[in-house]
C-alpha positions as a Markdown table, in Angstrom:
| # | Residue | x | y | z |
|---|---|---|---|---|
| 1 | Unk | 10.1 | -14.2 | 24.6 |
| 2 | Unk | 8.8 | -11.2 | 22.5 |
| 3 | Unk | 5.9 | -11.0 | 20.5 |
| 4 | Unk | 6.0 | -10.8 | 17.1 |
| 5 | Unk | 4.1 | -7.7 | 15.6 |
| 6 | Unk | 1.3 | -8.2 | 13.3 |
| 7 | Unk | 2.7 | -8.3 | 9.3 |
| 8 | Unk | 1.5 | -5.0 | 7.5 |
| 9 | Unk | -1.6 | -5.7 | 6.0 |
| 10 | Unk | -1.2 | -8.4 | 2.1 |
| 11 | Unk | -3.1 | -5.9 | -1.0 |
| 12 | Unk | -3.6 | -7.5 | -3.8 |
| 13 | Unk | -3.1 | -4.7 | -7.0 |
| 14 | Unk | -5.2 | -5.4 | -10.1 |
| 15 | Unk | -4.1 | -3.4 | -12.2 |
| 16 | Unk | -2.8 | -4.1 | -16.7 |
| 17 | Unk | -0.9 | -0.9 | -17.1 |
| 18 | Unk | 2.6 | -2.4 | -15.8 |
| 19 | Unk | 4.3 | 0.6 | -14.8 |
| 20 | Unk | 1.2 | 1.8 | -12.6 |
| 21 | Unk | 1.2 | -1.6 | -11.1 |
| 22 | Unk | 5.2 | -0.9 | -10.1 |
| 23 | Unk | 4.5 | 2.5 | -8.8 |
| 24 | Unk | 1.7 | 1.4 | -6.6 |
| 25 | Unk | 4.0 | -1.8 | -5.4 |
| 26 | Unk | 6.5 | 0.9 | -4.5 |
| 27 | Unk | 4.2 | 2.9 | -2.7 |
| 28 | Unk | 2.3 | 0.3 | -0.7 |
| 29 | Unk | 5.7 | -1.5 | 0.8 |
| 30 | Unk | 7.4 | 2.1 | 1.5 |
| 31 | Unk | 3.9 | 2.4 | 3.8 |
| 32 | Unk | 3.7 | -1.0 | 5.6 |
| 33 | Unk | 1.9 | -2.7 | 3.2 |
| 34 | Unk | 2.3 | -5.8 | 1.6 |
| 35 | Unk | 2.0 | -5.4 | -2.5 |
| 36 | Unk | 1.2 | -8.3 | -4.9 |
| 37 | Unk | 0.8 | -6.8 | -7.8 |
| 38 | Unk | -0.9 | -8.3 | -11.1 |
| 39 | Unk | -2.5 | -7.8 | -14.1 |
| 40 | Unk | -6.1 | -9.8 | -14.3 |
| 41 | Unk | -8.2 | -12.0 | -12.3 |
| 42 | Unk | -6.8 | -15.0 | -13.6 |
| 43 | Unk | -3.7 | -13.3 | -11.2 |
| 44 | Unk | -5.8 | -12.1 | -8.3 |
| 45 | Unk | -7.1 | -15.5 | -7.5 |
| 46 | Unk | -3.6 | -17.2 | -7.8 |
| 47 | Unk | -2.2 | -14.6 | -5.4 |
| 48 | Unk | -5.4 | -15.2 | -3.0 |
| 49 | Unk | -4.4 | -19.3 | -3.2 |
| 50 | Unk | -1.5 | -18.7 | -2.3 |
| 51 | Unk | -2.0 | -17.4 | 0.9 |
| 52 | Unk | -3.9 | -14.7 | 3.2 |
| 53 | Unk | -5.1 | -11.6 | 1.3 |
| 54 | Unk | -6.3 | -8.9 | 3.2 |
| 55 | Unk | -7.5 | -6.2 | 0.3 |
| 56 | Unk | -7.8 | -5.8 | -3.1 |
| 57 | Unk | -7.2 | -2.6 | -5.1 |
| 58 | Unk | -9.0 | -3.0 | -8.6 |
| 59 | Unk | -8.4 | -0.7 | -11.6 |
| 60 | Unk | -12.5 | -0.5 | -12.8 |
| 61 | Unk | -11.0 | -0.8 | -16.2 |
| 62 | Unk | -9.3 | -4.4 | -16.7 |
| 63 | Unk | -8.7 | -5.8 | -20.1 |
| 64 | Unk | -10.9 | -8.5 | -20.4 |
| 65 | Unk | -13.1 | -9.1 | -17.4 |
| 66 | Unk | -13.8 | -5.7 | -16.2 |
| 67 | Unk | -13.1 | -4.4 | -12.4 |
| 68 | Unk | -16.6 | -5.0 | -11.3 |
| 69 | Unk | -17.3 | -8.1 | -12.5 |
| 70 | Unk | -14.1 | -9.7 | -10.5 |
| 71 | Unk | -15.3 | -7.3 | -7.8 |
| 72 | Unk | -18.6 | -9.1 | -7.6 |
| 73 | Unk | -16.6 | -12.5 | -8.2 |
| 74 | Unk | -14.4 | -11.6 | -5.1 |
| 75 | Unk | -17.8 | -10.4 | -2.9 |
| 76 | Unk | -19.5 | -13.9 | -3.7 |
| 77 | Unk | -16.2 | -15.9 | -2.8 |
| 78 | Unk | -14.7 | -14.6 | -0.5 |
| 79 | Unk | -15.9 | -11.5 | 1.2 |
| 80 | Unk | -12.5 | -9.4 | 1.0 |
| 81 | Unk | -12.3 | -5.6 | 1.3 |
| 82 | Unk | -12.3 | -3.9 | -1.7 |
| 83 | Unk | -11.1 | -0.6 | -3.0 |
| 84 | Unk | -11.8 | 0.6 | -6.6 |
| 85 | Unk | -9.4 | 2.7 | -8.8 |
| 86 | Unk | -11.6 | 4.6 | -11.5 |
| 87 | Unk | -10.9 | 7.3 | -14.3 |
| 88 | Unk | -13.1 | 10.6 | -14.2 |
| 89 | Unk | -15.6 | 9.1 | -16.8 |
| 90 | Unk | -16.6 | 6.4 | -14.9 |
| 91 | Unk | -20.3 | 7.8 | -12.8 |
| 92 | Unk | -22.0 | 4.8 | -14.4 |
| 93 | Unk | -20.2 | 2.4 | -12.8 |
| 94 | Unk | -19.2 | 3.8 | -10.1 |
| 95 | Unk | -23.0 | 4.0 | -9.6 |
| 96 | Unk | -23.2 | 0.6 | -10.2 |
| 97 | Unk | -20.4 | -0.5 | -7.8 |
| 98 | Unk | -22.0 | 1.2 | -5.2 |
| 99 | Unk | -24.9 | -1.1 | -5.8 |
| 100 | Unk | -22.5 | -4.0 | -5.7 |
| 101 | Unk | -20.9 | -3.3 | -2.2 |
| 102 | Unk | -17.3 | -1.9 | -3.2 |
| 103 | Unk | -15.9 | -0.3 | 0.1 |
| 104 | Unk | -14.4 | 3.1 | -1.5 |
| 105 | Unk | -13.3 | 4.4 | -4.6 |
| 106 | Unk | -10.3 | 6.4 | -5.9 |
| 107 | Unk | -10.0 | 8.3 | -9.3 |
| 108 | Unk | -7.1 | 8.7 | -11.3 |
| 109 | Unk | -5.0 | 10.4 | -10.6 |
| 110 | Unk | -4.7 | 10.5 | -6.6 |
| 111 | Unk | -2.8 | 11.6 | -4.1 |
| 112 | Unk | -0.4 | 8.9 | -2.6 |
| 113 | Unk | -1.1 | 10.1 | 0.5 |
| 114 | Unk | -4.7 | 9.6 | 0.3 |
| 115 | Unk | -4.5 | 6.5 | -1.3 |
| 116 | Unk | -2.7 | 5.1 | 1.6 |
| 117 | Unk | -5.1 | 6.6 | 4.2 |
| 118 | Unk | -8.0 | 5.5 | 2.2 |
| 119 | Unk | -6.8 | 1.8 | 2.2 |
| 120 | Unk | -6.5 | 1.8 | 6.1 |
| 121 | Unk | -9.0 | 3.5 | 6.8 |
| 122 | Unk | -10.9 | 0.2 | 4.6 |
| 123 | Unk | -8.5 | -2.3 | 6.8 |
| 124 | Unk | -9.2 | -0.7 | 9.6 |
| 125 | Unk | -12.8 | -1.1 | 9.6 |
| 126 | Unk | -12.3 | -4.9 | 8.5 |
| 127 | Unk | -10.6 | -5.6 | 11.7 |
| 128 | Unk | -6.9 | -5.6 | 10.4 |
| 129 | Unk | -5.0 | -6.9 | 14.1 |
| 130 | Unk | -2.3 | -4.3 | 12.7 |
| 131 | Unk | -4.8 | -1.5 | 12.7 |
| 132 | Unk | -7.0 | -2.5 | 15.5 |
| 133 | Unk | -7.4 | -1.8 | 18.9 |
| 134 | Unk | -8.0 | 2.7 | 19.0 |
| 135 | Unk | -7.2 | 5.1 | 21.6 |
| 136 | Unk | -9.9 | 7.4 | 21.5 |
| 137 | Unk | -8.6 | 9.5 | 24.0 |
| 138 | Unk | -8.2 | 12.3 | 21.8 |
| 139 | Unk | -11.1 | 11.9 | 18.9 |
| 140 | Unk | -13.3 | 14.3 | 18.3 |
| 141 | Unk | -16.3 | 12.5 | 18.3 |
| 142 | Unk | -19.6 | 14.2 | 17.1 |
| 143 | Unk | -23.0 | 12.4 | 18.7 |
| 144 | Unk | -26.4 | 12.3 | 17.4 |
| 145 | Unk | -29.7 | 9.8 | 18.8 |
| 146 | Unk | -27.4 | 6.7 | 20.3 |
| 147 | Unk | -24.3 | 6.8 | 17.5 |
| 148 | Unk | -21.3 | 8.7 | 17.8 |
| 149 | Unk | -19.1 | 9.5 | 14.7 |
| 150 | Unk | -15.2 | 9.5 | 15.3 |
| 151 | Unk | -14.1 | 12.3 | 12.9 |
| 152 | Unk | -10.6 | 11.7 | 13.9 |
| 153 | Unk | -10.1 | 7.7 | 13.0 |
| 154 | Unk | -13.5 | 8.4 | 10.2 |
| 155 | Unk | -15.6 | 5.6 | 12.7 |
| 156 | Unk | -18.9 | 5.4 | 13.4 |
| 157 | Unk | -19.6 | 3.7 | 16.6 |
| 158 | Unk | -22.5 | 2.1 | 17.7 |
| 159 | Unk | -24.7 | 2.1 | 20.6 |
| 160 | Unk | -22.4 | -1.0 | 22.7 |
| 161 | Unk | -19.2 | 1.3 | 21.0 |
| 162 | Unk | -18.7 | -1.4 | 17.8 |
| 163 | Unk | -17.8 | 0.1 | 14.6 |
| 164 | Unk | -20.6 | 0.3 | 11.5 |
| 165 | Unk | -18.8 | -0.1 | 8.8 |
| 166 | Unk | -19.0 | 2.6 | 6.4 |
| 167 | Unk | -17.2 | 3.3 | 3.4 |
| 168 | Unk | -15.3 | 6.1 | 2.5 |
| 169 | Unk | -18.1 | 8.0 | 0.3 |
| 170 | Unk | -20.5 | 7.4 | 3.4 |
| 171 | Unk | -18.6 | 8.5 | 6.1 |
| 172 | Unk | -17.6 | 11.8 | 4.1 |
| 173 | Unk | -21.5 | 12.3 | 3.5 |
| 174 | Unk | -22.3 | 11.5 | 7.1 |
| 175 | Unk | -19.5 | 14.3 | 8.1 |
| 176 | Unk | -20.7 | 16.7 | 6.1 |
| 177 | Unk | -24.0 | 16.4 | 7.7 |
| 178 | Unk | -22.8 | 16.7 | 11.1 |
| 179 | Unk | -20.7 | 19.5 | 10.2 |
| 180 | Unk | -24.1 | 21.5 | 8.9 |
| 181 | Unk | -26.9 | 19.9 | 11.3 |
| 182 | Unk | -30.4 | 20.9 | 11.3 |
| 183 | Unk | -29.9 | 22.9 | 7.8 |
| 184 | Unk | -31.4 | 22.2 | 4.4 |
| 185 | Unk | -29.0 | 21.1 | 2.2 |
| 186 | Unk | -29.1 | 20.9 | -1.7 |
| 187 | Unk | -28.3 | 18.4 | -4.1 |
| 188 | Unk | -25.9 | 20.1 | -5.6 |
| 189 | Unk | -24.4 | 21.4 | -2.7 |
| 190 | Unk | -24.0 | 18.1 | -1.6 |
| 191 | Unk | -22.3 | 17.1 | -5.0 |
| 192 | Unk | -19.8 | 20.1 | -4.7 |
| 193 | Unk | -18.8 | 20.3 | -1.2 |
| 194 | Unk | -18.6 | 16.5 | -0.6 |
| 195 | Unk | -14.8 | 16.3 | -2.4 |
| 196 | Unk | -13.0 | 16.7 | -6.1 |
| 197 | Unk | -13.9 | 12.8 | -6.9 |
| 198 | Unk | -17.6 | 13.2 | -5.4 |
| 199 | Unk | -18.3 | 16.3 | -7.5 |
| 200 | Unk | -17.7 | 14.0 | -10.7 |
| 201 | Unk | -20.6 | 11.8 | -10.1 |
| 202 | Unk | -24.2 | 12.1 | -11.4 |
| 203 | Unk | -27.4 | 12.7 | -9.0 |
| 204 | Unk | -28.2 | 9.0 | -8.5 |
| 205 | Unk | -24.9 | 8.6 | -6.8 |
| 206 | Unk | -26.2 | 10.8 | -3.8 |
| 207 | Unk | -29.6 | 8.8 | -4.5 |
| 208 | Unk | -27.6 | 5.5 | -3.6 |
| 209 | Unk | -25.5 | 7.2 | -0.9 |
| 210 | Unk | -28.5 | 8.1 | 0.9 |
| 211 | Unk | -30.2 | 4.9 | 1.2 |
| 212 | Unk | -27.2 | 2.9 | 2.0 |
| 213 | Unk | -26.7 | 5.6 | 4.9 |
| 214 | Unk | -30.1 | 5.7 | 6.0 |
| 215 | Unk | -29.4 | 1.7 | 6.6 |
| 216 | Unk | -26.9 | 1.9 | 9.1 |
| 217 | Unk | -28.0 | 4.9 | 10.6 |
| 218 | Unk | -31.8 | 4.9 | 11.2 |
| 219 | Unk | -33.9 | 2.4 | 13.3 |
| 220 | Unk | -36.4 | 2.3 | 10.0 |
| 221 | Unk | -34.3 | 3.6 | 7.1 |
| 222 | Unk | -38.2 | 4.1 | 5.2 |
| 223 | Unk | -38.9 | 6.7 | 8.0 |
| 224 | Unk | -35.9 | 7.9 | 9.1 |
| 225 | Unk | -35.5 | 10.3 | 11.9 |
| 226 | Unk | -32.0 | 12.1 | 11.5 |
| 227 | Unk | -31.4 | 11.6 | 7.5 |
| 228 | Unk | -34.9 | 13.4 | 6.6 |
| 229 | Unk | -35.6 | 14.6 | 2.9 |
| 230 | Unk | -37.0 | 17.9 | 1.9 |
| 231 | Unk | -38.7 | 17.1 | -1.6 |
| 232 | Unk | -37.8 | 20.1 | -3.9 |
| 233 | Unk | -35.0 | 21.7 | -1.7 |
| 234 | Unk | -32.6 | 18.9 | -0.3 |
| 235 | Unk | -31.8 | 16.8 | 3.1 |
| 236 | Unk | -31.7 | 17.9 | 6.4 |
| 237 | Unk | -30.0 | 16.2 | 9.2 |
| 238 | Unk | -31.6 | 15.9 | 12.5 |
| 239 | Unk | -29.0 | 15.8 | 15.1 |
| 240 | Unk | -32.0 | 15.6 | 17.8 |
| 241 | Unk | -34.7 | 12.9 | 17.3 |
């Protein structure tokens, strides 16, 4: 008897323009993915009732209760993966969703091919069994003090080899970094060469980026050793403790 291969991973699409919420539909199920699409929260939790949800997509600007606040509604409940659509004059809350544990964010508009790799590279740090299971054979994988960082499958790895999760501003940061080690780098380099959607953001987004990195990467994220700051000129990454 042959096994049956895992279903494509279930999104939920919050979205209350209609024809957005049909385009993404399309585009999710033409990638493997299966798309519920609706229009509030009132819909996301009838969808998640229904049966297993694996992600939700979130416009940051719902009609009645905003993105964040069903974001924070779906963190306390039930722990799901979530990914954030925002406009370009969002920074404020995008600062504050940060601060509220959303696992990436994606302005308006995007590329469909982005979006898709964006939502598995989410799933795939969730533990999806349809995206598990990596052959590393051919990663490049860039080291520093006992992590590793897989710059092919955008995974940081652990000292026993498990994934940190990180999301997708993070990892981008943490590339960039290993991509120019041991060199002082500005803030507003950092704001321009991290990516179109990264450049939009105000200075406390890198603030917030920083600490949540220093958390998974550093032994005592108050002293770190690789993640070090340069008051007046920038951060410098330490590749060698």
């Amino acid at each position: 008897m042959t096994s049956t291969p895992p279903q494509g991973p279930t999104v939920v699409i919050v979205d209350d323009d209609p024809d957005l919420r049909v385009t993404l539909a399309a585009l999710l199920a033409e990638n493997g993915f299966v798309p519920l699409p609706v229009a509030d929260s009132a819909g996301f939790f009838a969808a998640a009732n229904a049966g297993p949800v694996d992600l939700a997509l979130i416009d940051l600007r719902l009609q009645g209760e905003s993105g964040l606040t069903l974001a924070i509604r779906i963190r306390e409940r039930m722990g799901l993966p979530i990914v954030m659509l925002t406009g370009r004059g969002d920074e404020t809350d995008r600062v504050i969703g940060l601060e509220t544990g959303a696992d990436d964010y994606i302005t308006k508009p995007f590329s469909p091919r982005e979006l898709v790799a964006r939502l598995r590279a989410v799933l795939r740090r969730s533990g999806h069994p349809a995206l598990a299971n990596p052959d590393r054979s051919q990663s490049q994988i860039r080291a520093f003090g006992q992590l590793r960082l897989d710059q092919t499958r955008r995974e940081l790895l652990g000292p026993d080899g498990a994934e940190i999760a990180l999301t997708n501003a993070e990892y981008r940061l943490l590339d960039y970094f290993l991509r120019h080690p041991d060199r002082i780098i500005a803030r507003t380099d950092l704001l321009r060469e991290l990516g179109s959607d990264l450049s939009l953001y105000m200075d406390r987004t890198i603030d917030v980026l920083i600490l949540r990195l220093r958390r998974k990467i550093e032994p005592v994220p108050s002293k770190p050793v690789h993640l070090q700051t340069r008051r007046g000129l920038g951060y410098i990454f330490v590749t060698e403790a």
